[in-house]
N, C-alpha and C positions, 0 to 999 in steps of 0.2 A: 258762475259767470258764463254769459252764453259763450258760445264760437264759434263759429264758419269756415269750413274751411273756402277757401278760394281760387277757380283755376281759370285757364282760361282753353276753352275749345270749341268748334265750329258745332254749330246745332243741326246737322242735317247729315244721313246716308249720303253717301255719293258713290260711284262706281264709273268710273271713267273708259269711254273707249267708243269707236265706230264712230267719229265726229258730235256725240252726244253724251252730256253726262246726265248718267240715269240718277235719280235726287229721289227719296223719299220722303213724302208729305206730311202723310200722319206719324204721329210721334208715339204712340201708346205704344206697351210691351204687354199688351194681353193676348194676342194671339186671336185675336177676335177682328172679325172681317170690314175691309173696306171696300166697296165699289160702287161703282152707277156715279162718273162723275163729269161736273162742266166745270169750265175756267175761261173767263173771260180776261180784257187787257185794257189798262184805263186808256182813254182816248187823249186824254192830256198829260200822260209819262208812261212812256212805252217801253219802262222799268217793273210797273207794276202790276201784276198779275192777281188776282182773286180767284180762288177755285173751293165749291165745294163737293161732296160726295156722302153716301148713306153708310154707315158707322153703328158697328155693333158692337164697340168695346166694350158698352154696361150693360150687356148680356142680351139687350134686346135692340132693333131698329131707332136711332137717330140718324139727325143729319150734322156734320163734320164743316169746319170751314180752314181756309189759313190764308193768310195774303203774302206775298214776296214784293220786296222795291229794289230788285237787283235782279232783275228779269227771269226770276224761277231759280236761281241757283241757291236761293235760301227760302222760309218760312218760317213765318214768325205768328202771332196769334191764334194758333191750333188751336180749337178746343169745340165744344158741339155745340147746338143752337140750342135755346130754351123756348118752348111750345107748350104752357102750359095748360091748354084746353083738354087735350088729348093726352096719351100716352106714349104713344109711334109717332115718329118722324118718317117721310122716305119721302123718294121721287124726287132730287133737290133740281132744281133748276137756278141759272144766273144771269144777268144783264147788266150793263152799264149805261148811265144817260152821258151824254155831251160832255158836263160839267165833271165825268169823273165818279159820281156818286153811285157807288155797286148796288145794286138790288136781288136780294136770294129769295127764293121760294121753294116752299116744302107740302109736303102733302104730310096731311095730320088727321090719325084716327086711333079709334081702343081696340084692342086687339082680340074683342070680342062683342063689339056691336057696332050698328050705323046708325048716322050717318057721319061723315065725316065734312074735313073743310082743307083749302090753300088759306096759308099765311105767311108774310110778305114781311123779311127786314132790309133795312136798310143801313149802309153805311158811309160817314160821309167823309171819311179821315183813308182813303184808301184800303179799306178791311180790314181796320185793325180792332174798330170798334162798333157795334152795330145797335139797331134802335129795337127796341120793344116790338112785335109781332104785331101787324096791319091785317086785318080780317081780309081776306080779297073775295072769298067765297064760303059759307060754314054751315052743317044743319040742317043743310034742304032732304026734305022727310022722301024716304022710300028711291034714294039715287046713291050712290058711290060715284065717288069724281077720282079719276086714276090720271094719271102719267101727263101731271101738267107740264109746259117747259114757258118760257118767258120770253119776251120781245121788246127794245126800246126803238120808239125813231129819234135816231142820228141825224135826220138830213136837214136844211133848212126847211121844209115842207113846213103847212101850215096848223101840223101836228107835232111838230118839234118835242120829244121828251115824252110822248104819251107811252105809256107802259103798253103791253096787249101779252092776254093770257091765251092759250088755246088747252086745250084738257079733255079726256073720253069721261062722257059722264054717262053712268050703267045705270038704266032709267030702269025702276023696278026691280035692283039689283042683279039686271041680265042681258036685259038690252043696250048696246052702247051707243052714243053718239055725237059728234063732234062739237064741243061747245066753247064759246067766247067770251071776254070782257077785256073792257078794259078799264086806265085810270088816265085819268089827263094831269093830278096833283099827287103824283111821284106816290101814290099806291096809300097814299089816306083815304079815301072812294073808289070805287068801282061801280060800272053800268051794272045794270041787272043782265044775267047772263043770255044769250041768245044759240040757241042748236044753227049752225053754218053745213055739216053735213047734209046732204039732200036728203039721204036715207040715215034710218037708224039699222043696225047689227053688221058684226062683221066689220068696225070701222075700231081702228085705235094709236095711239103715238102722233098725235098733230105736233108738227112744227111749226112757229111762227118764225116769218122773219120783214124788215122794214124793205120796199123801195127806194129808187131815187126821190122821186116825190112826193116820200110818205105813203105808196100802195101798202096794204096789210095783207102778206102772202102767205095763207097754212096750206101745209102738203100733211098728209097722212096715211096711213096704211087700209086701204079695202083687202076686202078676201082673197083677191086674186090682182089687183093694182094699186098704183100709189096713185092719191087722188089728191087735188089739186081747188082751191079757191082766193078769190081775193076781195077787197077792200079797197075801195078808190077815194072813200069819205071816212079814212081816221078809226075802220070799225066797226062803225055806226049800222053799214048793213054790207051785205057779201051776194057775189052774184051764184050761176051754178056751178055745182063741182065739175070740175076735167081730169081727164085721164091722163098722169104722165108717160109712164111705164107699165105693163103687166110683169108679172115675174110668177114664178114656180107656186110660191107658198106664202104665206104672212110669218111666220117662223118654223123653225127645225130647229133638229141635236145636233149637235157637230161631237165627235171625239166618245161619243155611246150615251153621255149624258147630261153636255150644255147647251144648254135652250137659248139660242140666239133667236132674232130676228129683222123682218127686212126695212125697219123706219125707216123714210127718207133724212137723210141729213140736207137741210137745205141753209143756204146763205146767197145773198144778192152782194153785185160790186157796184159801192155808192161812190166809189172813186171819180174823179171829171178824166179818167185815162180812157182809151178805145173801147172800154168792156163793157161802159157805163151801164147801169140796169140791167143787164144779164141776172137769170135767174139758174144758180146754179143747186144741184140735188146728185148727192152718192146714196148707193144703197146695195143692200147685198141681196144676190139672185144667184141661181145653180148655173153654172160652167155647159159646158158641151158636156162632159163629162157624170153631170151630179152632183159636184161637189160645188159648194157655194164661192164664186167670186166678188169681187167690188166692181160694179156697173157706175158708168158717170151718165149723166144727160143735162141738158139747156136749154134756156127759152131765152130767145132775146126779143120776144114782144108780148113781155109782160103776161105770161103765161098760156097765152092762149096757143100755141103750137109748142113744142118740145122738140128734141137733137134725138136723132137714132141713139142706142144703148152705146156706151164704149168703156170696156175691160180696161180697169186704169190698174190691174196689180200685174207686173209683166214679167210674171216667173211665167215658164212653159206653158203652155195650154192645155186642156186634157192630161193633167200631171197628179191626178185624184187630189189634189192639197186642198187642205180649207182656209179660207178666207174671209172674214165677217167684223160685224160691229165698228163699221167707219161713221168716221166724224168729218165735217168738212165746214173751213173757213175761207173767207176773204177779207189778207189783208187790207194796208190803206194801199198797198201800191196796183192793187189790182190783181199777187199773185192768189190763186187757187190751191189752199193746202189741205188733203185729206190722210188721215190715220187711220189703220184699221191692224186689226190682229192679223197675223201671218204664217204659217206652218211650212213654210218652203226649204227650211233647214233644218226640219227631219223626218227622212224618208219615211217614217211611220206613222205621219202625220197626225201626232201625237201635241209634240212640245210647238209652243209660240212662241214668237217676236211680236214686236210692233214695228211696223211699215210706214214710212211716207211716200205720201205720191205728190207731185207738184207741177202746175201749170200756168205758165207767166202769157200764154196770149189766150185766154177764153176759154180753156178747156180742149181746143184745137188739135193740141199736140202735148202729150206727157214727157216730162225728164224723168229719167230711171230712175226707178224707187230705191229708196235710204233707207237702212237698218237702222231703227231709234234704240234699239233694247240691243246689249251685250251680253245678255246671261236670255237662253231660250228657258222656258217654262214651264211647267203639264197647269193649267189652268185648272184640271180635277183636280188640284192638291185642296183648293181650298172649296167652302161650300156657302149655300147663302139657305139656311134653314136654323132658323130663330130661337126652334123648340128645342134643342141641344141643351143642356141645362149651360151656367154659365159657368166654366173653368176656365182662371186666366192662364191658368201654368200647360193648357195644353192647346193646339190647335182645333179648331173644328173639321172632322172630318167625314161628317154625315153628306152623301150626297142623295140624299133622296130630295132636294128642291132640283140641285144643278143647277145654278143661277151663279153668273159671274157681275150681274150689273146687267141691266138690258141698255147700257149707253154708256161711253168713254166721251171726252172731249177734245177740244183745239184750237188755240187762239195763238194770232201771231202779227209781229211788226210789219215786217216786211217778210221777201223769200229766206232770206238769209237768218232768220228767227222766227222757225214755228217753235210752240210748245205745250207738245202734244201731254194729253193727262190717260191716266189707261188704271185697270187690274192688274196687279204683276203680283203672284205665286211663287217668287225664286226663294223667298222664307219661307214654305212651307203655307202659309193663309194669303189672304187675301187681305194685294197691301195697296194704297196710294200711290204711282209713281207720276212722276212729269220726266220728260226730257228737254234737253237744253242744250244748245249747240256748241260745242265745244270749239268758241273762238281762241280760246288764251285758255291754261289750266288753271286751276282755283288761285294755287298760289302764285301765279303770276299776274290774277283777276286781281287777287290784293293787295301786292306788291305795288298795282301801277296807284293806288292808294295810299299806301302808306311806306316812309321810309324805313321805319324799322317796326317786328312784330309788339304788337300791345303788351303791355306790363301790367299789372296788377299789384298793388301793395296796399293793407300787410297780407301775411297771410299765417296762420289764419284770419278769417274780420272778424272785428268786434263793432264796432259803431258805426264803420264805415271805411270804405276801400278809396285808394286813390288807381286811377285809371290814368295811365301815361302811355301816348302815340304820339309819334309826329308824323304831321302829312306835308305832303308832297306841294299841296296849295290850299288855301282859304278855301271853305267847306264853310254851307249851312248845315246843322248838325245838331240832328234829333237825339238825344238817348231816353230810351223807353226801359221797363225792366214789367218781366213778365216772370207767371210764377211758372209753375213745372206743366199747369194744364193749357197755356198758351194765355190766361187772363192778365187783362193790362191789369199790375201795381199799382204803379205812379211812372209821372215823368218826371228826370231826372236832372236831364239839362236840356235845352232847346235855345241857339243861337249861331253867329257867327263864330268859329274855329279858326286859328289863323293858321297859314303855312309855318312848319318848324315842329320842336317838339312845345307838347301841351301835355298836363297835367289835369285834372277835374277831380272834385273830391264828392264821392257817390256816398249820400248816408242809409246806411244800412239798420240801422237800432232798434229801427220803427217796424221790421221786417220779422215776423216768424220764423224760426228755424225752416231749411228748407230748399228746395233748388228753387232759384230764379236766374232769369236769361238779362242780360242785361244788350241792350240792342240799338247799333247806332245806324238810322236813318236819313242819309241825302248825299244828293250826290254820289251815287253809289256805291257810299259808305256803308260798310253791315261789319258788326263782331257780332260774337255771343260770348256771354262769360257763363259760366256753369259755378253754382255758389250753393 
């Protein structure tokens, strides 16, 4: 006769402390590397957060997803993306349109020839389930397409919802340069692609991002500056490049042997507050000293002038510390949030943090930066080189790539809820983390939910468990149940929940031996049951 046992416990790392609780995303125990990640935030419940990242748990390069509906303090549908063309996954990039509907993008190739392609899913349920793989670009003979990232318009403009890719394509396999497309039917088509770079070589890491009135802004990295274009028609064509900033280098080592570099992070405020259309860009450049800082700069006429450089990380100056790999957002309220890695709390400029820096009038004026991370780091612990054969039971500790991710992310509601996504090494590899603002503690987040903790009977299960809570008030109320690799089951129940205690009888019979999550969504409702 079969049997289950049945318990009931929270699915997520946590570590509390310094206004933030550090939460771990991916779920795997192989000791195999996470990084290079974005996370985006649905525009229509600013509960739910979508984040993915590149994922070496099956011994080689995929890309990783998961979605939270309780503002990053849990994730639920972990698990990697299916790209069946190719072999490798990387380079993940993320957006959302209007209505909510996330859209992921991956770079996809064999790990022993070209050419390769982006391919585009989508999900329409909050990231919990996603669509079949959309060609957005695949194939084109004697090119390599590297380091796409994604763009939707948000605004009312009369582009509303069009996707826009941006991506370095190595024409000849050596030359790079800056190329576009886009889709206007949520990523089933795409234009044929178009070079927006003036020149080819020496150009890489375009970011796109939307205007107030639908402009299409890419900033990206030249040899020696960050270069700048745009879009006033949806796309369709782009004027000359501009110079925002010059800086030091396009990348350097930090720490003897991680290879950062200087993308712009850019984001525009489509808010109707004071800031409107501002075009904002962080990015990393050497100190007075040499050692790399985070530089802020603006344009408030639509790119064609830029703000003098300003040092947004405001530890000492000239203090040898390294500073690098920022991400920057604009919520809806207009504030400015940027994350970047930090070394200011050890004198041997060794170990990291993760840093906020934040600014609520335009970039004008900074409020002193926030420690997001409680546990400092050596980001050498973990490595991003493929060819290590696959052992789960050890760490990877080959550093002959050096590669932590060449990109973190940041998405947020307001000031008072960024949440930042990063590399964190405090296991030993390279893991997933987000932070999250620690308004109330977990168990008082649940508590203001339910009156007493959830029950579970029988236990062991055999056919099927009864799940008993009572809440505090009538809840719509999803239960989902996923298996141990983040895939949707089945739904369980989905309905009106009254205030008081409730009872629900969950069948289980139909299920394989096995752990499954069982997961209640709305309303800020979330358990896991571990079975």
């Amino acid at each position: 006769m079969k049997k289950v046992c049945l318990f009931f416990c929270f699915y997520i790392q946590v570590v509390i402390g310094q206004g933030f609780l550090n939460i771990r995303v991916n779920t795997d125990n192989t000791t195999q590397i996470q990084n290079e990640q974005q996370i985006v935030i649905n525009p229509t419940d600013t509960l739910n957060f979508v984040a993915d990242w590149r994922d070496f748990r099956v011994g080689y390069r995929q890309v990783g997803h998961a979605a939270s509906t309780d503002g990053g303090r849990t994730w639920i549908a972990e698990t990697l993306f299916v790209e069946p063309t190719y072999n490798w996954d990387s380079d993940p990039g993320m957006t959302v349109d209007v209505q909510g509907n996330f859209y992921a993008i991956v770079l996809s190739f064999n790990s022993t020839s070209q050419p390769n392609g982006f391919f585009l899913f989508q999900s329409t349920d909050k990231g919990i389930t996603w669509s079949a793989p959309r060609t957005v670009v695949n194939g084109v003979s004697n090119v390599f397409e590297d380091k796409e990232l994604i763009a939707c318009d948000r605004t009312n403009s009369p582009y509303h919802n069009n996707l826009y890719v941006a991506w370095a394509r190595f024409i000849n396999y050596s030359t790079p340069a800056i190329y576009f497309t886009r889709s206007t039917n949520q990523g089933f088509n795409w234009s044929t692609p178009i070079q927006i770079s003036d020149t080819q070589g020496n150009v890489q890491w375009p970011v796109p991002a939307v205007g107030t009135n639908g402009e299409v802004y890419v900033a990206w990295c030249g040899s020696s500056s960050i270069r700048f274009d745009r879009s006033t028609d949806g796309g369709i064509t782009f004027g000359n490049d501009r110079t925002v900033q010059t800086y030091a280098s396009m990348n350097r080592y930090v720490k003897g042997t991680i290879l950062t570099f200087s993308y712009p992070s850019m984001d525009v405020d489509i808010t109707n507050g004071p800031y409107r259309g501002n075009i904002y860009i962080a990015y990393m450049d050497n100190g007075s000293d040499g050692y790399p800082d985070i530089f802020f700069t603006r344009s408030t006429d639509g790119g064609n002038t830029w703000s003098s450089k300003v040092r947004i990380n405001d530890d000492p100056v000239g203090n040898h510390i390294d500073q690098f790999h920022p991400w920057l957002t604009v919520d809806r309220t207009g504030c400015i949030s940027v994350m970047f890695y930090d070394s200011r709390n050890d004198p041997n400029n060794i170990l990291c943090d993760v840093y906020l820096a934040q600014s609520t009038n335009g970039g004008i004026t900074w409020l002193p930066n926030v420690r997001v991370t409680n546990v400092s780091f050596d980001l050498r612990a973990g490595s991003d080189f493929e060819f290590v054969p696959y052992d789960p039971n050890r760490p990877l500790a080959d550093q002959r790539a050096g590669l932590i991710g060449e990109y973190n992310g940041i998405a947020a509601a307001s000031k008072g809820n960024p949440v930042p996504i990063w590399t964190d090494t405090r296991s030993g590899n390279q893991d997933t983390y987000v932070g999250v603002v620690q308004n109330v503690g977990l168990e008082e987040y649940y508590s203001m939910l339910l009156r007493k903790p959830v029950v579970i009977r029988p236990n062991p299960v055999r056919d099927y468990a009864v799940v008993e809570f009572e809440l505090k008030k009538t809840q719509d109320l999803t239960l989902t149940i996923y298996n141990s690799m983040g895939n949707l089951v089945k739904r369980a129940y989905s309905g009106i929940i009254n205030e008081g205690l409730n009872r629900l009888n969950i069948e289980t019979n139909s299920l394989p031996r096995g752990v499954y999550f069982l997961v209640g969504v709305g309303q800020r409702t979330k358990f896991v049951v571990l079975k």
